[in-house]
Backbone as a printed PyTorch tensor [residue, N CA C, xyz], in Angstrom:
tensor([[[ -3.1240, -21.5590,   4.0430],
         [ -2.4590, -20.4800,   4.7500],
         [ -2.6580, -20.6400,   6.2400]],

        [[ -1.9770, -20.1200,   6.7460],
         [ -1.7880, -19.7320,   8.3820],
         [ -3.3480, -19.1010,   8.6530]],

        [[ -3.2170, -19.4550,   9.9300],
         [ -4.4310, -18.6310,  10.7200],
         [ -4.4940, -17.4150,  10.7240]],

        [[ -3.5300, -16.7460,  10.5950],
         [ -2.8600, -15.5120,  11.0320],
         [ -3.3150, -14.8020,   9.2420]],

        [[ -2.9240, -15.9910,   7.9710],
         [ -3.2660, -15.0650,   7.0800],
         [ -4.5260, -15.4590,   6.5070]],

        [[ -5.3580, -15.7040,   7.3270],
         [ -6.4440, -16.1530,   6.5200],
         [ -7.5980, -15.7170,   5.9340]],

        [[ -7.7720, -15.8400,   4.4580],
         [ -8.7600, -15.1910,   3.6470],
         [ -9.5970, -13.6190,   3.8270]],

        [[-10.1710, -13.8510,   5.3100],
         [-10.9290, -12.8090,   5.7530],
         [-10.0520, -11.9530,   6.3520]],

        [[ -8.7770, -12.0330,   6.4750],
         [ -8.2340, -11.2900,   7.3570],
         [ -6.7280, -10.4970,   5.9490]],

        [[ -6.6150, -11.6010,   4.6980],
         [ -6.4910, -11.0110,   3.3490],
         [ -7.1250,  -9.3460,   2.7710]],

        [[ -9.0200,  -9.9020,   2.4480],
         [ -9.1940,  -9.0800,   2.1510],
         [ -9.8960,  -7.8580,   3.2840]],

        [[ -9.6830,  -8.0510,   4.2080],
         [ -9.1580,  -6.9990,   4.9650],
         [ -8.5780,  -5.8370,   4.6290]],

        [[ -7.6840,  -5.8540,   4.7170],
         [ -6.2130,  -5.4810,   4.2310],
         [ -6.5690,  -4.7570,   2.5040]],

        [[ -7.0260,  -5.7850,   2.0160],
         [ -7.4910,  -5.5320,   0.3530],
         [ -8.6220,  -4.3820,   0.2090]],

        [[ -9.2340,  -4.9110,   1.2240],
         [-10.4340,  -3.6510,   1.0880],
         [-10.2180,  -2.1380,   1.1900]],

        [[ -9.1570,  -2.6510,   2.4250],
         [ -8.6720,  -0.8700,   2.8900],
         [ -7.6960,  -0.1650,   1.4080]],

        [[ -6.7550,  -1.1330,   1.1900],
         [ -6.3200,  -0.7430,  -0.8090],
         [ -7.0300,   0.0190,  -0.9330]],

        [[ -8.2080,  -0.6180,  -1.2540],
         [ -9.2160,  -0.2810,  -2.6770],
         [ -9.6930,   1.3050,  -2.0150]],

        [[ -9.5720,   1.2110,  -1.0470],
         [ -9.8010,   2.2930,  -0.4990],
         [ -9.2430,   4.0180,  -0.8930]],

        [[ -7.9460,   3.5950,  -1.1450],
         [ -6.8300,   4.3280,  -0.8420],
         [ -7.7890,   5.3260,  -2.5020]],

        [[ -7.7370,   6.2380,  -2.8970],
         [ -8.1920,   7.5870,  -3.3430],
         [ -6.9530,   7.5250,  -4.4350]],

        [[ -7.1850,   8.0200,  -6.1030],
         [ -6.3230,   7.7790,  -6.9660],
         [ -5.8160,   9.2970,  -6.4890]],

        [[ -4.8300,   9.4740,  -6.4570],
         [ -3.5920,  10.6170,  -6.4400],
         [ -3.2770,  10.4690,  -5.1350]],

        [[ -3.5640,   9.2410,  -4.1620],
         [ -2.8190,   9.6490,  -3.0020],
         [ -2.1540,   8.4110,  -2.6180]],

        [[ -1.4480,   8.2370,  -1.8320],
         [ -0.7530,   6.7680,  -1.1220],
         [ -0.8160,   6.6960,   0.4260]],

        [[ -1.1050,   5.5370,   0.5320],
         [ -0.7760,   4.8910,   2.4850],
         [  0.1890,   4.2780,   2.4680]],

        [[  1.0800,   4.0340,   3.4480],
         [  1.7460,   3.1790,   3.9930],
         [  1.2170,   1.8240,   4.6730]],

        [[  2.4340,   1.0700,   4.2800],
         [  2.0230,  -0.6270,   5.1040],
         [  1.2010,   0.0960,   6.6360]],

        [[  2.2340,   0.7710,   7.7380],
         [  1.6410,   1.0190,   8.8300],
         [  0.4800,   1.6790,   9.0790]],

        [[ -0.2490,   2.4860,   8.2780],
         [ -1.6550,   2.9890,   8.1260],
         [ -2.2720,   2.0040,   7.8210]],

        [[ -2.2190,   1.6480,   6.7630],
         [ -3.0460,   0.4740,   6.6350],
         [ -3.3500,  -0.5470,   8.0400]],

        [[ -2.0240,  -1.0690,   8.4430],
         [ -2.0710,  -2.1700,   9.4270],
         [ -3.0090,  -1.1530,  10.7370]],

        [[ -3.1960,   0.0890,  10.9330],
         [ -3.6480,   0.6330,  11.8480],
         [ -4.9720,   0.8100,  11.5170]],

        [[ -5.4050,   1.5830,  10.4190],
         [ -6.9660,   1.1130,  10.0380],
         [ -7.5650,  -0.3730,   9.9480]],

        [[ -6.9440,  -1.1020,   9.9710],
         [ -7.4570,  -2.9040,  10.3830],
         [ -7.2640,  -3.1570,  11.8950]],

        [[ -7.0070,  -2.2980,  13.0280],
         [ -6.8310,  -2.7050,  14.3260],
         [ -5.3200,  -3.5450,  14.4740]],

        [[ -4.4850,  -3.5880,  13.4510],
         [ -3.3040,  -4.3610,  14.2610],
         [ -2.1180,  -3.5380,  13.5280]],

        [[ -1.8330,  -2.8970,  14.6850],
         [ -0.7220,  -1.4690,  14.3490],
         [  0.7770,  -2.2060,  13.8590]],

        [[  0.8830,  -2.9760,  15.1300],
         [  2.2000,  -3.7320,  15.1650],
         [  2.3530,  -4.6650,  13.4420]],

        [[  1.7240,  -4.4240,  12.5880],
         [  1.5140,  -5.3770,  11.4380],
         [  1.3900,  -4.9980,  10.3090]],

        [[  2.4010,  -3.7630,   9.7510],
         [  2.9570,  -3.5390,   8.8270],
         [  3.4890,  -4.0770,   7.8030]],

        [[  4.5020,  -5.5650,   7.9910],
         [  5.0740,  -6.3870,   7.7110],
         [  4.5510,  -7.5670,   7.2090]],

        [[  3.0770,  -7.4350,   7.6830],
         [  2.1400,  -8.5980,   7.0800],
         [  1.5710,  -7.5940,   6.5290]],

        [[  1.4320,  -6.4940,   6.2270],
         [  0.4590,  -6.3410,   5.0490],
         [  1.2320,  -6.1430,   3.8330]],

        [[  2.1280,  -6.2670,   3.9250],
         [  3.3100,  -5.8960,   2.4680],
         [  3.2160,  -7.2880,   2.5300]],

        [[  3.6530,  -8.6600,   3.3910],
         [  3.3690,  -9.8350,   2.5670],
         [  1.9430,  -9.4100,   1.6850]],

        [[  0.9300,  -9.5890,   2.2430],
         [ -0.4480,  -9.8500,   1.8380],
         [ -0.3040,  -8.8320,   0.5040]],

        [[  0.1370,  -7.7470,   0.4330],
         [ -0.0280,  -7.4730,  -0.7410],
         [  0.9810,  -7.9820,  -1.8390]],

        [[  2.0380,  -8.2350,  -1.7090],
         [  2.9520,  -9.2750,  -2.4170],
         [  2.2250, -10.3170,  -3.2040]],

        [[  1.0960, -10.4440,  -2.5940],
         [  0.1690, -11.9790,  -3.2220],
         [ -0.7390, -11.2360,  -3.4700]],

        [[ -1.4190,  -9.9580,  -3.5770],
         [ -2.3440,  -9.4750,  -4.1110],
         [ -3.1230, -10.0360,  -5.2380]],

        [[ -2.0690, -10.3330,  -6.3410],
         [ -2.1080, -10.7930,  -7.7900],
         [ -3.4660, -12.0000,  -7.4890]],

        [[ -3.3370, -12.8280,  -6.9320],
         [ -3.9390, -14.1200,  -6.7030],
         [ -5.5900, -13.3530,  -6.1070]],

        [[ -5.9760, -12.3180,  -5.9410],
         [ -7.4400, -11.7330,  -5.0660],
         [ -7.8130, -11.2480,  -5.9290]],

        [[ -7.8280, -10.8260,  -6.8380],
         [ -8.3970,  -9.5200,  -8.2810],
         [ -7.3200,  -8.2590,  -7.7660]],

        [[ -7.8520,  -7.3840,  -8.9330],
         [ -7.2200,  -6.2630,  -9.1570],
         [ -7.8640,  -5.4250,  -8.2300]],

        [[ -6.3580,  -4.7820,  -7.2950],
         [ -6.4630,  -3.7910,  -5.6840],
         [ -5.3300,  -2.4800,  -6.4350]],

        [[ -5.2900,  -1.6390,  -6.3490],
         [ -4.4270,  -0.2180,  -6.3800],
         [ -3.1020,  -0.5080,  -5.7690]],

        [[ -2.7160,  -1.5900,  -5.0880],
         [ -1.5160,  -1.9080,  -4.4160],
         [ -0.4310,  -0.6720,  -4.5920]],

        [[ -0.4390,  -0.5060,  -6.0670],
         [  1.0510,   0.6010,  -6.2470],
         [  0.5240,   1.9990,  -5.4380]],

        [[ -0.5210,   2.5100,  -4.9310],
         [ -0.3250,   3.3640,  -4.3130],
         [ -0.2510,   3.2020,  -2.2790]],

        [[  0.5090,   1.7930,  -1.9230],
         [  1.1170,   1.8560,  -1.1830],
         [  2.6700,   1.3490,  -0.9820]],

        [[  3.1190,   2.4260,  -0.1260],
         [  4.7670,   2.8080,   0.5020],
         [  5.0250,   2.2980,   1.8830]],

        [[  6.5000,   2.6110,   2.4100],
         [  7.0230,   2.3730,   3.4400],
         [  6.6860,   3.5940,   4.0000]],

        [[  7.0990,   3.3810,   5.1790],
         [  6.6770,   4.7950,   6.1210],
         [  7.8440,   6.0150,   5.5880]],

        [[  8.7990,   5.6800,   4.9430],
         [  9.1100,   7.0440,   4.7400],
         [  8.7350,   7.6370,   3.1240]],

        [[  8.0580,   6.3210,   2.4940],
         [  7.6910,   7.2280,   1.4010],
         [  7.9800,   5.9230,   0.1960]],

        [[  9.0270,   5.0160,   0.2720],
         [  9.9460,   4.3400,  -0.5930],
         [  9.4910,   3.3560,  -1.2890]],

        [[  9.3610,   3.2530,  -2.5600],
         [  8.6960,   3.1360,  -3.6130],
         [  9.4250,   1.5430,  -3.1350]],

        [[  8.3440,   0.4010,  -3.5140],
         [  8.9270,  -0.9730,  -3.6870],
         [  9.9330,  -1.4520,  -4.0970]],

        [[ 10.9590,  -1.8840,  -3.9060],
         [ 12.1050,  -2.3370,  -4.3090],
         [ 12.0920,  -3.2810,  -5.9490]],

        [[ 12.3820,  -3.0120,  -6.6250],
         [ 12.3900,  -4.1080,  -8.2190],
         [ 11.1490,  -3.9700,  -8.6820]],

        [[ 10.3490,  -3.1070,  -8.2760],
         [  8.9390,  -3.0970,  -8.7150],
         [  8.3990,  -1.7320,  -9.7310]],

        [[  9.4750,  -1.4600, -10.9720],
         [  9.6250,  -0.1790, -11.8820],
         [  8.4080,   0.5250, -12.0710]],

        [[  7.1050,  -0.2960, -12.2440],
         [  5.7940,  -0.1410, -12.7980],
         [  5.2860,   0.6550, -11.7570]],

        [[  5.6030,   0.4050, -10.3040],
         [  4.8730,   1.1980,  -9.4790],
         [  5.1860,   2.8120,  -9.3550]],

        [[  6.2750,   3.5760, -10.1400],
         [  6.5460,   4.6950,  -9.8730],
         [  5.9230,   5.3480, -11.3560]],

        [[  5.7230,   4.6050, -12.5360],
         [  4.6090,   5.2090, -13.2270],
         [  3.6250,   5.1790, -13.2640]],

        [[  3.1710,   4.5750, -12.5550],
         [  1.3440,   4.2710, -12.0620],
         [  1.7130,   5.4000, -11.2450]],

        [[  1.9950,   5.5810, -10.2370],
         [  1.6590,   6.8940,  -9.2800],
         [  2.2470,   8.1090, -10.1170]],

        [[  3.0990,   7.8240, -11.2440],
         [  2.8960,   9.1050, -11.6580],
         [  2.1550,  10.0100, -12.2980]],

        [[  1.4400,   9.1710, -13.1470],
         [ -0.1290,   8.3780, -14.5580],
         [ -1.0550,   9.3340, -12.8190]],

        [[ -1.3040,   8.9320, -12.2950],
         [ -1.9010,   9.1360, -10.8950],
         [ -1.6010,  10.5300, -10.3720]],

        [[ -0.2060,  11.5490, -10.8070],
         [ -0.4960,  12.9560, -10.0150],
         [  0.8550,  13.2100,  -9.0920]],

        [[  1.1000,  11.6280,  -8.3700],
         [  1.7300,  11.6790,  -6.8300],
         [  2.7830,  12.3110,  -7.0620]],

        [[  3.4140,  13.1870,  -6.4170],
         [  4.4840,  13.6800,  -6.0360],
         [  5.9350,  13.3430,  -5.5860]],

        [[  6.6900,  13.0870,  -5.9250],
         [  8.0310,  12.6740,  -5.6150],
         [  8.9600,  13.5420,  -4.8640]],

        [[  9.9420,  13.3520,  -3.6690],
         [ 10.9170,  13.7050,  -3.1580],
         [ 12.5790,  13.3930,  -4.0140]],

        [[ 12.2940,  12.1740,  -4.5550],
         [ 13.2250,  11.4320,  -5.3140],
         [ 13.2090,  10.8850,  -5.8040]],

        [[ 14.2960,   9.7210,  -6.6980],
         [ 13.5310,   9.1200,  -7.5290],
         [ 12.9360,   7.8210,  -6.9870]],

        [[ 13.0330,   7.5320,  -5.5840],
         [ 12.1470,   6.3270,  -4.8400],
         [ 11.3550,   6.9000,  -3.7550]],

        [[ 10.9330,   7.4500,  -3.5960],
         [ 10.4740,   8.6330,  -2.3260],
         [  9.1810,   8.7910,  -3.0830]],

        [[  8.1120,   9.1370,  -2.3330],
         [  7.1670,   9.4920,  -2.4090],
         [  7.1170,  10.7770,  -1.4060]],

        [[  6.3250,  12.6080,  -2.1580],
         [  6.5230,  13.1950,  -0.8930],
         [  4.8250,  12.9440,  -0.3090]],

        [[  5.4050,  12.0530,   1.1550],
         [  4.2530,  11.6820,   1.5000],
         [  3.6480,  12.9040,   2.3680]],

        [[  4.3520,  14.3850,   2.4070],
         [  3.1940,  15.1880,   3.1150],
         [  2.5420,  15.7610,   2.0780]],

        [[  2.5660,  15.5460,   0.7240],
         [  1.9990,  16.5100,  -0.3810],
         [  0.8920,  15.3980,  -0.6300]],

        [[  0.8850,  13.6540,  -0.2810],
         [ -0.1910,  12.8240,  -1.0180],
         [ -0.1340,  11.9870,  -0.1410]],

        [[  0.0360,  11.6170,   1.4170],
         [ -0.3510,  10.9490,   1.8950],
         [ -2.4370,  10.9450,   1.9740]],

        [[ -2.7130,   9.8880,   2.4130],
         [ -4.2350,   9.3210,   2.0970],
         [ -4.2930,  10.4450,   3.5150]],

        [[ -5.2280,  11.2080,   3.4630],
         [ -5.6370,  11.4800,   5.3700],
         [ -7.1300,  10.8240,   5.3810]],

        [[ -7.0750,   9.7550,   5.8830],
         [ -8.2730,   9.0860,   6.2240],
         [ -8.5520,   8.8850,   7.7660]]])
C-alpha cells in the first residue's frame, strides 16, 4: 500500500469503528476528524471497504454525512436495525436521533 494508507494509519481509522457505541452511527467525516485529518472522509470509506482483510470492526454503523446507508450493501440496514438505529427513509439514517456524540 501507499504511504498515505499504511497499516498504522488503517487501524487508525479501525480503532475509532470499534469505537462507535451499538445503537449509534458516525460518518466517514467524524471519523476522518477524530484521527486529525478532516479533509479525509473519502479515505476512510476506502479503508473501510477493505475492512474485511483487518478482523471484524462494526463498519455498518458508519454513513455519509447526510445519513445514507452504503450503496449495494443490503446487510448494513439490518444490522443497524438488529441495533435500534432509526431511519428517515429507507436509506437515511436519522442521524439527529443516533448520531455517535463523541
Amino acid at each position: 500500500m501507499g504511504r498515505i494508507l499504511d497499516e498504522s494509519f488503517i487501524y487508525e481509522i479501525l480503532s475509532v469503528v470499534d469505537e462507535i457505541p451499538k445503537g449509534c452511527v458516525a460518518t466517514y467525516g467524524q471519523i476522518a476528524r477524530l484521527i486529525g485529518r478532516d479533509k479525509n472522509a473519502r479515505l476512510v470509506g476506502k479503508v473501510l471497504g477493505m475492512a474485511e482483510f483487518y478482523g471484524k470492526y462494526p463498519c455498518h454503523r458508519v454513513v455519509n454525512h447526510a445519513g445514507r446507508l452504503v450503496p449495494g450493501w443490503r446487510e448494513q440496514e439490518c444490522l443497524l436495525l438488529q441495533e435500534g438505529i432509526f431511519f428517515k427513509d429507507a436509506s437515511h439514517v436519522d442521524l439527529k436521533r443516533c448520531q455517535w456524540d463523541c
